[in-house]
PyMOL Python script that loads the backbone (N, CA, C, O; Angstrom):
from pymol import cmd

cmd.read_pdbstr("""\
ATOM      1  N   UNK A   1      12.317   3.945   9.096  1.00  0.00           N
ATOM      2  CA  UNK A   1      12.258   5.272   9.667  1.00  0.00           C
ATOM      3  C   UNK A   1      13.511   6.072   9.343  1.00  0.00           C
ATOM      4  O   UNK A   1      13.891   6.958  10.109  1.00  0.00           O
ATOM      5  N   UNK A   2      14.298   5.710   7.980  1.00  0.00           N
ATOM      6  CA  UNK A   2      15.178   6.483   8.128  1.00  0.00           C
ATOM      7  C   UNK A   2      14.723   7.615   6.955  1.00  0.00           C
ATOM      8  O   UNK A   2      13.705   7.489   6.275  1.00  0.00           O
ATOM      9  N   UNK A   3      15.421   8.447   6.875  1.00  0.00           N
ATOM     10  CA  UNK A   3      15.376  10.417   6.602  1.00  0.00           C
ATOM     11  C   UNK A   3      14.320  10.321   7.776  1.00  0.00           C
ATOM     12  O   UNK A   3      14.422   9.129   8.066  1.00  0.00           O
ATOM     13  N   UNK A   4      13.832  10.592   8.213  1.00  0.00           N
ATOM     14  CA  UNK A   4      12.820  10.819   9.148  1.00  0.00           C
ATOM     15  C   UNK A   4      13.096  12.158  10.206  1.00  0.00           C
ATOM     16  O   UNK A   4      13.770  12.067  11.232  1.00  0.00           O
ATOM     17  N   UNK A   5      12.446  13.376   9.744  1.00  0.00           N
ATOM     18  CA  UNK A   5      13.154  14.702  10.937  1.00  0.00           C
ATOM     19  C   UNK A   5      12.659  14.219  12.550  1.00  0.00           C
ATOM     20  O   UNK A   5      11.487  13.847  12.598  1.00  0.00           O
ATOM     21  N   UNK A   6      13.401  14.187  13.828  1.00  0.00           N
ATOM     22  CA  UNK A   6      13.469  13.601  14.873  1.00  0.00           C
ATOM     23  C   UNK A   6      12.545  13.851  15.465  1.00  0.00           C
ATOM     24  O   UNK A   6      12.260  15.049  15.484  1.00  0.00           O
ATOM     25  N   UNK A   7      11.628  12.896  16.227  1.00  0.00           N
ATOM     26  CA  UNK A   7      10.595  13.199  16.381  1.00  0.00           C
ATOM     27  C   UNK A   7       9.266  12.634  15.894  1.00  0.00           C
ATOM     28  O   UNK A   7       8.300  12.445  16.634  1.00  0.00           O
ATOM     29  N   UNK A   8       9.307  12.315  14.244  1.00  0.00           N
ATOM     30  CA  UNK A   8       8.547  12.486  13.303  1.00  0.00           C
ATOM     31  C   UNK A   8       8.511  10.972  12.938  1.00  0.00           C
ATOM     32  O   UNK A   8       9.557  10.364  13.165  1.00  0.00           O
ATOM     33  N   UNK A   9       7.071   9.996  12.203  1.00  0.00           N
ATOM     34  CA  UNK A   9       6.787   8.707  11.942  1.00  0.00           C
ATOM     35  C   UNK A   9       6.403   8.640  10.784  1.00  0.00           C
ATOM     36  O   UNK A   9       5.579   9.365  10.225  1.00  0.00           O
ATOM     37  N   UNK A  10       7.144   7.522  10.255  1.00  0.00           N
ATOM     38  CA  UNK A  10       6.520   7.130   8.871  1.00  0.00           C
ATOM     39  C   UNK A  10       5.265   6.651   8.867  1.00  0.00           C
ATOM     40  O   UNK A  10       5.060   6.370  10.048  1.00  0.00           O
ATOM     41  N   UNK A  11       4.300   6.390   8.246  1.00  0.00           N
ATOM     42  CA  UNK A  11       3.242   5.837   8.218  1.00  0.00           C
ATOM     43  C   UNK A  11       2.871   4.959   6.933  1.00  0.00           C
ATOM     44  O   UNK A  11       3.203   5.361   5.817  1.00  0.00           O
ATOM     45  N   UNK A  12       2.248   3.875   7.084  1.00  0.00           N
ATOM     46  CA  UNK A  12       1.973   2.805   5.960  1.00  0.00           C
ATOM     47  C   UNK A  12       0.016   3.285   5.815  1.00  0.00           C
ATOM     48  O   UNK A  12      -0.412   3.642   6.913  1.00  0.00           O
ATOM     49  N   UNK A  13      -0.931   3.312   4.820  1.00  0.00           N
ATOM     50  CA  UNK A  13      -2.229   3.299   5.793  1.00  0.00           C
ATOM     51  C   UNK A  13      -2.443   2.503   3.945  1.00  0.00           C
ATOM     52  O   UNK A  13      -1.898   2.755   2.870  1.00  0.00           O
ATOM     53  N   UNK A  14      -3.701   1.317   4.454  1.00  0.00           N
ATOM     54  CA  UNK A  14      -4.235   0.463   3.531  1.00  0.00           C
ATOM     55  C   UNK A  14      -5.592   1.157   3.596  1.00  0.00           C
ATOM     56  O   UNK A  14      -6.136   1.471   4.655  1.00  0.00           O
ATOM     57  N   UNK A  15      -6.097   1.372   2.376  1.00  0.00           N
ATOM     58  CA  UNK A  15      -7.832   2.190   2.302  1.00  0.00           C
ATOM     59  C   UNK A  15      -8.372   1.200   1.164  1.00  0.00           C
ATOM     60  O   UNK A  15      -7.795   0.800   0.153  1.00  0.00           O
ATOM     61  N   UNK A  16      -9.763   0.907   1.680  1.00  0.00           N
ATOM     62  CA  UNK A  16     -10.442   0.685   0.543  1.00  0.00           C
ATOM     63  C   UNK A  16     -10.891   1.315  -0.679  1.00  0.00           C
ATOM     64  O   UNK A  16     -11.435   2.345  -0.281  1.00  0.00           O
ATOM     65  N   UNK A  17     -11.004   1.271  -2.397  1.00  0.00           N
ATOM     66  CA  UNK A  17     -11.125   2.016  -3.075  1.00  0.00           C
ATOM     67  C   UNK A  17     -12.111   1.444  -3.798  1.00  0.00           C
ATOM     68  O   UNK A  17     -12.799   0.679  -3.122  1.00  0.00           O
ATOM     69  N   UNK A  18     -12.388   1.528  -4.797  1.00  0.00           N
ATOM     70  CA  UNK A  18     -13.437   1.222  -5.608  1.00  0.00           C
ATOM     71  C   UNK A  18     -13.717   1.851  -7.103  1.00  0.00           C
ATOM     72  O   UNK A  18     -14.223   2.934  -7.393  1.00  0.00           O
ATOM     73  N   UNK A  19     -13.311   1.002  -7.790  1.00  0.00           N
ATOM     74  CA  UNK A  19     -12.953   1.286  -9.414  1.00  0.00           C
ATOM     75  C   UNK A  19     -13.977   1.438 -10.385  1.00  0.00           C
ATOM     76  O   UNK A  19     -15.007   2.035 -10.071  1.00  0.00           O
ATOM     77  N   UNK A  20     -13.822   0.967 -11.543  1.00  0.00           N
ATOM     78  CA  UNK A  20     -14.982   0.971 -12.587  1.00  0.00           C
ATOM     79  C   UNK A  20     -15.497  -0.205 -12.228  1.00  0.00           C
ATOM     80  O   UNK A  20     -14.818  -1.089 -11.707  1.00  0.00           O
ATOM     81  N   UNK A  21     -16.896  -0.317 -12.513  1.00  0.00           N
ATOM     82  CA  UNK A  21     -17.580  -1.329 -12.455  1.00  0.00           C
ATOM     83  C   UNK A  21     -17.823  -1.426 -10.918  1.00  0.00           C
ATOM     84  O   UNK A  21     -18.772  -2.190 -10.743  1.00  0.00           O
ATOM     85  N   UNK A  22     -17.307  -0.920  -9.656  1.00  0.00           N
ATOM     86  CA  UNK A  22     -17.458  -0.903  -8.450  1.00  0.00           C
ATOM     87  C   UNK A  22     -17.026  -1.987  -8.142  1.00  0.00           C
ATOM     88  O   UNK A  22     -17.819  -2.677  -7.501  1.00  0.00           O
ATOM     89  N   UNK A  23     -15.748  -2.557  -8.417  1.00  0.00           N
ATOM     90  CA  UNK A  23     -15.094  -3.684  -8.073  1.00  0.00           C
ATOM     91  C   UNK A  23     -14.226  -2.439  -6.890  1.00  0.00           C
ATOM     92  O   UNK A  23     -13.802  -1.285  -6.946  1.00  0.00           O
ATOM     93  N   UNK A  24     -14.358  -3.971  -5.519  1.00  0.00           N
ATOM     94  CA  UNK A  24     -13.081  -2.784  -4.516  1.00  0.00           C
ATOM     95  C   UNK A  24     -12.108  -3.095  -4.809  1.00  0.00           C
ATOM     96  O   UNK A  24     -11.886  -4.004  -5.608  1.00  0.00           O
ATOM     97  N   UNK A  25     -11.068  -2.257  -4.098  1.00  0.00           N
ATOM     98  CA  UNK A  25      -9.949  -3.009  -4.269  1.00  0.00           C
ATOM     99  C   UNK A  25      -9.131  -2.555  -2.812  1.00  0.00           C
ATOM    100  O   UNK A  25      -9.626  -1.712  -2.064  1.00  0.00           O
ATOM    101  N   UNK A  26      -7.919  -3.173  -2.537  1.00  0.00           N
ATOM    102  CA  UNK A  26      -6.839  -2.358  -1.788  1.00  0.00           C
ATOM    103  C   UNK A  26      -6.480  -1.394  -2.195  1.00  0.00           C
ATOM    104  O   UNK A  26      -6.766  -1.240  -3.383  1.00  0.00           O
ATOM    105  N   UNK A  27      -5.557  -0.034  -1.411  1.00  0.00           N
ATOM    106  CA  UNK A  27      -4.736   0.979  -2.366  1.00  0.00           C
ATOM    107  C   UNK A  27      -4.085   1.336  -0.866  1.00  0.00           C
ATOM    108  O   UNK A  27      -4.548   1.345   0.274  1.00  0.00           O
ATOM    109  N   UNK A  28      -2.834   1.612  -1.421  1.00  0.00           N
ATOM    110  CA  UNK A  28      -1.656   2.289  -0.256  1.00  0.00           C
ATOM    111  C   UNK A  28      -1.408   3.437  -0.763  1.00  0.00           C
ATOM    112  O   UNK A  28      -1.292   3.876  -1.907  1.00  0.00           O
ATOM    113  N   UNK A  29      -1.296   4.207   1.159  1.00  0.00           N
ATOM    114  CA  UNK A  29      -0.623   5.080   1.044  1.00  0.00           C
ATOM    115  C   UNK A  29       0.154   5.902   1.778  1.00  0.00           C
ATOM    116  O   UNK A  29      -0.457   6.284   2.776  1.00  0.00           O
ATOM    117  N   UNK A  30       1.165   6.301   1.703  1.00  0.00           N
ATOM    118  CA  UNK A  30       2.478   6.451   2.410  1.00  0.00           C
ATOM    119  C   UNK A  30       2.691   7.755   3.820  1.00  0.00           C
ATOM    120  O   UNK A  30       2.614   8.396   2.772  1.00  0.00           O
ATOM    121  N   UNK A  31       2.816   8.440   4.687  1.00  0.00           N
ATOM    122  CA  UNK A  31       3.125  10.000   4.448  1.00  0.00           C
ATOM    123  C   UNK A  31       3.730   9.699   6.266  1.00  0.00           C
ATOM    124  O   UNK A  31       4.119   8.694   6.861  1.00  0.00           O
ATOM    125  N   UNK A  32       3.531  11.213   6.669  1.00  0.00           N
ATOM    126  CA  UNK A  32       5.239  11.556   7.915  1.00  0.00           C
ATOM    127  C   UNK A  32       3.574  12.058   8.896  1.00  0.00           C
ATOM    128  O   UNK A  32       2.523  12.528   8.460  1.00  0.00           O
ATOM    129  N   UNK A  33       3.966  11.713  10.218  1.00  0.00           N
ATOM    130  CA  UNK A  33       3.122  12.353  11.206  1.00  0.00           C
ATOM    131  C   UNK A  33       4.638  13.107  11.922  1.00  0.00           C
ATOM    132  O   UNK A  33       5.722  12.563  12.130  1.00  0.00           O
ATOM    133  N   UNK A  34       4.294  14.255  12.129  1.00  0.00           N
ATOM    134  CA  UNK A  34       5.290  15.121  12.415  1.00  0.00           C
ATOM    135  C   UNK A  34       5.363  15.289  14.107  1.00  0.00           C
ATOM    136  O   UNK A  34       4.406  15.237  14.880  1.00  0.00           O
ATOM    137  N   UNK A  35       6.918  15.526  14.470  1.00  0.00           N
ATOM    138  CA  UNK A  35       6.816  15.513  15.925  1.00  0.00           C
ATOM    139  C   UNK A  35       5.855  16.723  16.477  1.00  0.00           C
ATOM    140  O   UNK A  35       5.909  17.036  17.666  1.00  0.00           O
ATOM    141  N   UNK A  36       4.950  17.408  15.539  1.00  0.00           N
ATOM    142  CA  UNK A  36       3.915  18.518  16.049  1.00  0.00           C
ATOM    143  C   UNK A  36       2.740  18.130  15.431  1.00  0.00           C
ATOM    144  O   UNK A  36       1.919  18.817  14.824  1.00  0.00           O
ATOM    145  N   UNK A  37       2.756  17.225  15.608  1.00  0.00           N
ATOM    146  CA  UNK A  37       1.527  15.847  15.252  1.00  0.00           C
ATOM    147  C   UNK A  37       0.964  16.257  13.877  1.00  0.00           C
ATOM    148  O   UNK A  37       0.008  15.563  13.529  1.00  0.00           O
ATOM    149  N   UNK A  38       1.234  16.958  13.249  1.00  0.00           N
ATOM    150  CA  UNK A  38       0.566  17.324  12.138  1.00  0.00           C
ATOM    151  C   UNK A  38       0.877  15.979  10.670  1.00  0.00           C
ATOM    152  O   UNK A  38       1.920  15.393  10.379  1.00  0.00           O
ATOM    153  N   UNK A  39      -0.018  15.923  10.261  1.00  0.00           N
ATOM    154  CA  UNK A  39       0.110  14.898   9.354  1.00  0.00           C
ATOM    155  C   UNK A  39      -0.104  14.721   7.638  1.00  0.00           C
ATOM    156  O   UNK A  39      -1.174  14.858   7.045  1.00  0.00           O
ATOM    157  N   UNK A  40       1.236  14.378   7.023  1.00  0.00           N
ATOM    158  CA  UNK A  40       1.351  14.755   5.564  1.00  0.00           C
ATOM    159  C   UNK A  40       1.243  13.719   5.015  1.00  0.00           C
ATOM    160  O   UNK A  40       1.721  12.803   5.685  1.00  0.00           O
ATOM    161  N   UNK A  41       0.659  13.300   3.703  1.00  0.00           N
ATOM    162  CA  UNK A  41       0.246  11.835   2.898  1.00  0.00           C
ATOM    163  C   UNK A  41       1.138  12.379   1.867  1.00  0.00           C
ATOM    164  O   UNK A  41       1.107  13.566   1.543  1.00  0.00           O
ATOM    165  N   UNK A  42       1.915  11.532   1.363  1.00  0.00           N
ATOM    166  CA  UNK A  42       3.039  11.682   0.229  1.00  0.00           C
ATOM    167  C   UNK A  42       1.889  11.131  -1.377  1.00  0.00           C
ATOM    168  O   UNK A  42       0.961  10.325  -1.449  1.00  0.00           O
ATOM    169  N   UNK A  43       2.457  11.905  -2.287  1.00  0.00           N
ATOM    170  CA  UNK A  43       1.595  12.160  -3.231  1.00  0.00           C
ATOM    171  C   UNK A  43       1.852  10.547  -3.585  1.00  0.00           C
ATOM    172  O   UNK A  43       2.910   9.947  -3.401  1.00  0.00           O
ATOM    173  N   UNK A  44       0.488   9.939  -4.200  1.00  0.00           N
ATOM    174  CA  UNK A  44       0.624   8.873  -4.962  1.00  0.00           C
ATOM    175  C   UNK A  44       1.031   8.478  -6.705  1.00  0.00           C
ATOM    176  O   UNK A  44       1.336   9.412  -7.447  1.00  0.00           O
ATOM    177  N   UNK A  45       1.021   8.031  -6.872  1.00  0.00           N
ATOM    178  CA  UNK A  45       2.326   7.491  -8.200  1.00  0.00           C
ATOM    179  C   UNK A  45       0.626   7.586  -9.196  1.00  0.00           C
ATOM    180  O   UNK A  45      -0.523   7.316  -8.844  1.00  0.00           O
ATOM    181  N   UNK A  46       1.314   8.195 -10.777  1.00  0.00           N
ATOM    182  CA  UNK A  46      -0.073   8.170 -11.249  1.00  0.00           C
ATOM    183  C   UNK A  46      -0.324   6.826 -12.126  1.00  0.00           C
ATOM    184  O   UNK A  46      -1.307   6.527 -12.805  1.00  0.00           O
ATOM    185  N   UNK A  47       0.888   6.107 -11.893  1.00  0.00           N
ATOM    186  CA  UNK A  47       0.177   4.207 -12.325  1.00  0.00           C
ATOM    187  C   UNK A  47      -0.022   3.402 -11.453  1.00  0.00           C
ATOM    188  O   UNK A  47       0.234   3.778 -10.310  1.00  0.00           O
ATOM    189  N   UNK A  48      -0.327   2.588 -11.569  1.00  0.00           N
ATOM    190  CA  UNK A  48      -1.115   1.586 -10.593  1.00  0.00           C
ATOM    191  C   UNK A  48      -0.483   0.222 -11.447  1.00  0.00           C
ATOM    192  O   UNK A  48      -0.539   0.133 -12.674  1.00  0.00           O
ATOM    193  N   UNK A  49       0.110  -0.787 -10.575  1.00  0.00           N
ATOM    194  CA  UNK A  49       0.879  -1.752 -11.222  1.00  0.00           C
ATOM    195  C   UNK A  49      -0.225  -3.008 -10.480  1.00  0.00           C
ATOM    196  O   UNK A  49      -0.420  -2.818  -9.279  1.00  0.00           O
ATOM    197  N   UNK A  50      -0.851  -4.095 -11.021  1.00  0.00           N
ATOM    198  CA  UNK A  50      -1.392  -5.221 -10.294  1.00  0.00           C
ATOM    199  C   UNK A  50      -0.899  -6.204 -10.183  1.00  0.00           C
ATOM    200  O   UNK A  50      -0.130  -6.757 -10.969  1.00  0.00           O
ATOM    201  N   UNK A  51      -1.319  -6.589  -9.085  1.00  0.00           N
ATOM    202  CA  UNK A  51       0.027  -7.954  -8.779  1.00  0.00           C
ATOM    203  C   UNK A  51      -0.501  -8.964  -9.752  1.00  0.00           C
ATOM    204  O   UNK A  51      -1.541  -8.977 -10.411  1.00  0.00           O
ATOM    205  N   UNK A  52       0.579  -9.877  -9.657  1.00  0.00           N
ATOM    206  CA  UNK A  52       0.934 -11.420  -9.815  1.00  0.00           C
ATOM    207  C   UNK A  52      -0.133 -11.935  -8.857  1.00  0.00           C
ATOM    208  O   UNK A  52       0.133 -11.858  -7.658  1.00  0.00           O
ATOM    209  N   UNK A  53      -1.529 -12.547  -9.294  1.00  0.00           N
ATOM    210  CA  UNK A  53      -2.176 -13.928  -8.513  1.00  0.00           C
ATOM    211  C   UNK A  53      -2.137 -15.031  -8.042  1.00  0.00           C
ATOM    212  O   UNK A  53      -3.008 -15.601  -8.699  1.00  0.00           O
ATOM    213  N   UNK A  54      -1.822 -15.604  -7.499  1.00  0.00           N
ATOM    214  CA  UNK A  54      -0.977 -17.297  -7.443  1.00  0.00           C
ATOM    215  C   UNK A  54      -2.643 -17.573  -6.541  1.00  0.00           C
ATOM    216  O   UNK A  54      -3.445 -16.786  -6.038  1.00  0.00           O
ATOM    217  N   UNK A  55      -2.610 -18.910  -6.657  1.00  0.00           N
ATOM    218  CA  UNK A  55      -3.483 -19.935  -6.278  1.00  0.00           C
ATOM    219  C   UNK A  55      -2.370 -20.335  -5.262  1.00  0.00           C
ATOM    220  O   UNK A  55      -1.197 -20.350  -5.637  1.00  0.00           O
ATOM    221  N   UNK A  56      -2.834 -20.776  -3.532  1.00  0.00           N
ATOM    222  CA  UNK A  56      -1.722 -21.339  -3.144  1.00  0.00           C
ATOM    223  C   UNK A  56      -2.312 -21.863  -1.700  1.00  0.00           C
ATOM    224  O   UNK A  56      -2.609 -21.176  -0.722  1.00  0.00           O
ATOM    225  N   UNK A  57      -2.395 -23.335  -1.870  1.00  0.00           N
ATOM    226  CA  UNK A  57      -2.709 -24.367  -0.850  1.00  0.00           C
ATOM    227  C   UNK A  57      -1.910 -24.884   0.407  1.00  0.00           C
ATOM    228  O   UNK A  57      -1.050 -25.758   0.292  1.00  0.00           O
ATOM    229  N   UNK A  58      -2.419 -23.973   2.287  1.00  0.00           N
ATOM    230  CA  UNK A  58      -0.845 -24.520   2.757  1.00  0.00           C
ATOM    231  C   UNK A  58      -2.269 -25.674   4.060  1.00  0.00           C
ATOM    232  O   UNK A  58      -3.356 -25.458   4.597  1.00  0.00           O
ATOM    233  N   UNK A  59      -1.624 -26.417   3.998  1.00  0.00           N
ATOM    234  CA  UNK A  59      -2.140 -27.493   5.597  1.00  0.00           C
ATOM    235  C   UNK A  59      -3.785 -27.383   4.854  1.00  0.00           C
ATOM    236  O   UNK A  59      -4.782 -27.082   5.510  1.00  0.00           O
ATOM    237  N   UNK A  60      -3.796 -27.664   3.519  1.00  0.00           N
ATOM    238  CA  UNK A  60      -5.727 -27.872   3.674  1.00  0.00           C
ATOM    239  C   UNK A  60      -6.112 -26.728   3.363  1.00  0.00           C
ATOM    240  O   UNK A  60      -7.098 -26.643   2.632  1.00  0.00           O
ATOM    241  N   UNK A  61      -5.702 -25.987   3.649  1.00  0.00           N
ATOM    242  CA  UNK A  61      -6.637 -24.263   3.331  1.00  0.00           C
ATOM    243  C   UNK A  61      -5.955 -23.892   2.292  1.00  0.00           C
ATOM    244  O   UNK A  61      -4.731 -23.842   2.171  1.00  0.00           O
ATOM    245  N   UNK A  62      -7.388 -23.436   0.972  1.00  0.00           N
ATOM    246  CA  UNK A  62      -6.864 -23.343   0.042  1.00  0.00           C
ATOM    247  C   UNK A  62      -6.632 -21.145  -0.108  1.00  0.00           C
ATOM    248  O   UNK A  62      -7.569 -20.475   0.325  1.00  0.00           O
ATOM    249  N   UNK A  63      -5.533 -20.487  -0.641  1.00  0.00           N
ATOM    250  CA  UNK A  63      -5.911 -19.336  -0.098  1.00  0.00           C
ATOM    251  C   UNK A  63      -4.965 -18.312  -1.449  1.00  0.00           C
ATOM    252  O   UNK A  63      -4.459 -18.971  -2.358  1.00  0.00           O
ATOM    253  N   UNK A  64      -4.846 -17.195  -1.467  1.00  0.00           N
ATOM    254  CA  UNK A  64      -4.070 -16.698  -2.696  1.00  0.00           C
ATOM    255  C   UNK A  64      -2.797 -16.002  -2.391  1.00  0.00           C
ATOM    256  O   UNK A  64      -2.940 -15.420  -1.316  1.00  0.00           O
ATOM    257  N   UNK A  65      -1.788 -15.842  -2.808  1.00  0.00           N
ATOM    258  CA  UNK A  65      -0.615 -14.956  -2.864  1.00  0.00           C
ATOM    259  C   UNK A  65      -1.338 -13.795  -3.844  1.00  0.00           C
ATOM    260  O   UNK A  65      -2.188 -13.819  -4.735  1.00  0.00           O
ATOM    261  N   UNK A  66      -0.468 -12.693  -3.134  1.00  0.00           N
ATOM    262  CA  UNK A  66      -0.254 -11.630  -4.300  1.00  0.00           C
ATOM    263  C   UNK A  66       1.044 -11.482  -4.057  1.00  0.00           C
ATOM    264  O   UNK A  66       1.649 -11.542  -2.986  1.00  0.00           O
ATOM    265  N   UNK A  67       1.622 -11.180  -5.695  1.00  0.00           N
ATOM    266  CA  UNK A  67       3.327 -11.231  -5.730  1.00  0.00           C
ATOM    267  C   UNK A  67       3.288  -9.277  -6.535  1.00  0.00           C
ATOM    268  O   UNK A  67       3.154  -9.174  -7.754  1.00  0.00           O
ATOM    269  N   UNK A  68       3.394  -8.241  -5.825  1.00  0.00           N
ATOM    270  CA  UNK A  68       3.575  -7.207  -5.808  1.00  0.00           C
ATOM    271  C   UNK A  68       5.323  -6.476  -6.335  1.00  0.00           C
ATOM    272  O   UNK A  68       5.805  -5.364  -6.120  1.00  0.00           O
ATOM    273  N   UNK A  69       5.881  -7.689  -7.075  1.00  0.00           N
ATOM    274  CA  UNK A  69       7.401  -7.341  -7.481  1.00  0.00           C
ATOM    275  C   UNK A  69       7.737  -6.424  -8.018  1.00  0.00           C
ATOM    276  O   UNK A  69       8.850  -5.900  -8.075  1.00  0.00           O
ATOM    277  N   UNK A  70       6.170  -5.978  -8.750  1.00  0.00           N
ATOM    278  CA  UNK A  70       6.516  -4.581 -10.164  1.00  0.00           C
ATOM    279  C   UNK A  70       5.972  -3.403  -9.785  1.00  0.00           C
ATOM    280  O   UNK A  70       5.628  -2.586 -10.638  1.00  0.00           O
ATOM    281  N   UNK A  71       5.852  -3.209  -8.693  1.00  0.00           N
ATOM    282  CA  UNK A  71       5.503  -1.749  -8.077  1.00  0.00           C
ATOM    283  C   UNK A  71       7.346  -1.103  -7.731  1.00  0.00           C
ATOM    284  O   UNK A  71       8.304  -1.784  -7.364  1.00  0.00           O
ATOM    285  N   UNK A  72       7.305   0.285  -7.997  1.00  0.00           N
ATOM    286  CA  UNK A  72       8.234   0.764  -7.151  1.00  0.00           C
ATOM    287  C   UNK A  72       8.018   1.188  -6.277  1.00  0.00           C
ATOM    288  O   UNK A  72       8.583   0.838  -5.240  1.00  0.00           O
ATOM    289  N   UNK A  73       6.920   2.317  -6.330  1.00  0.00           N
ATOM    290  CA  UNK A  73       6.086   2.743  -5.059  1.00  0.00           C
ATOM    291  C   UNK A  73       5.116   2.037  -4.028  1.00  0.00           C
ATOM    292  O   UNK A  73       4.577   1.108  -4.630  1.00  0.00           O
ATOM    293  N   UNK A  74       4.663   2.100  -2.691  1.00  0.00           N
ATOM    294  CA  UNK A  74       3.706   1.414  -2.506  1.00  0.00           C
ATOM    295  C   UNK A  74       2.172   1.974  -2.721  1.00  0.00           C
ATOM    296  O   UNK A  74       1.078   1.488  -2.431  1.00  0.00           O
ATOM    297  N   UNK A  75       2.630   3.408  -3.457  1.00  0.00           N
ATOM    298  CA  UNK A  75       1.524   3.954  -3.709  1.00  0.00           C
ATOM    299  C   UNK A  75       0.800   3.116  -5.370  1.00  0.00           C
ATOM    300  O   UNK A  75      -0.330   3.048  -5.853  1.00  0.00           O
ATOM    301  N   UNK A  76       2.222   2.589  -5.801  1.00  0.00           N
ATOM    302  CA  UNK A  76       1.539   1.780  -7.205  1.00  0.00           C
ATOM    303  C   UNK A  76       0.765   0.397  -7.152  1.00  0.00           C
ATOM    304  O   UNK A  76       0.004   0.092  -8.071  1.00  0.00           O
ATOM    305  N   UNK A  77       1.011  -0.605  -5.842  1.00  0.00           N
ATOM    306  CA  UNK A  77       0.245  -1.434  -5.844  1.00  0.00           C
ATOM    307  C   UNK A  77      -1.223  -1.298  -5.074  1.00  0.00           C
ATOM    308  O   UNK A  77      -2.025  -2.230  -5.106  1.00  0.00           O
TER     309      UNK A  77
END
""", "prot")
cmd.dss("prot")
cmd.show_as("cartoon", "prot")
cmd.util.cbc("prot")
cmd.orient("prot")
């Protein structure tokens, strides 16, 4: 929450999207709910970076990592 004008919240929001072929996917995106509740979505990045897949087994359940290292934005992963 920091730059943040007083008052005012960052926001994280995860949406479903849906690409070529109608595969979904995740997509983030960022923006400020203002202390006059009004609410701004910060423009998204025009690449899209995909994570790292890992296969990864903990106590029996077998389940996946995503390793998201090469985004700068969270609008790119």
């Amino acid at each position: 929450q920091s730059d943040v004008p007083d008052g005012a919240v960052r926001f994280i929001m995860a949406l479903r999207a849906i690409g070529e072929g109608h595969v979904s996917s995740v997509t983030f995106r960022t923006g400020l709910i203002g202390a006059d509740e009004s609410i701004s979505v910060d423009v998204p990045s025009r690449t899209a970076v995909p994570p790292i897949i890992l296969q990864d087994e903990h106590e029996g359940l077998l389940g996946v990592k995503l390793l998201c290292g090469g985004s700068y934005t969270l609008s790119e992963t």
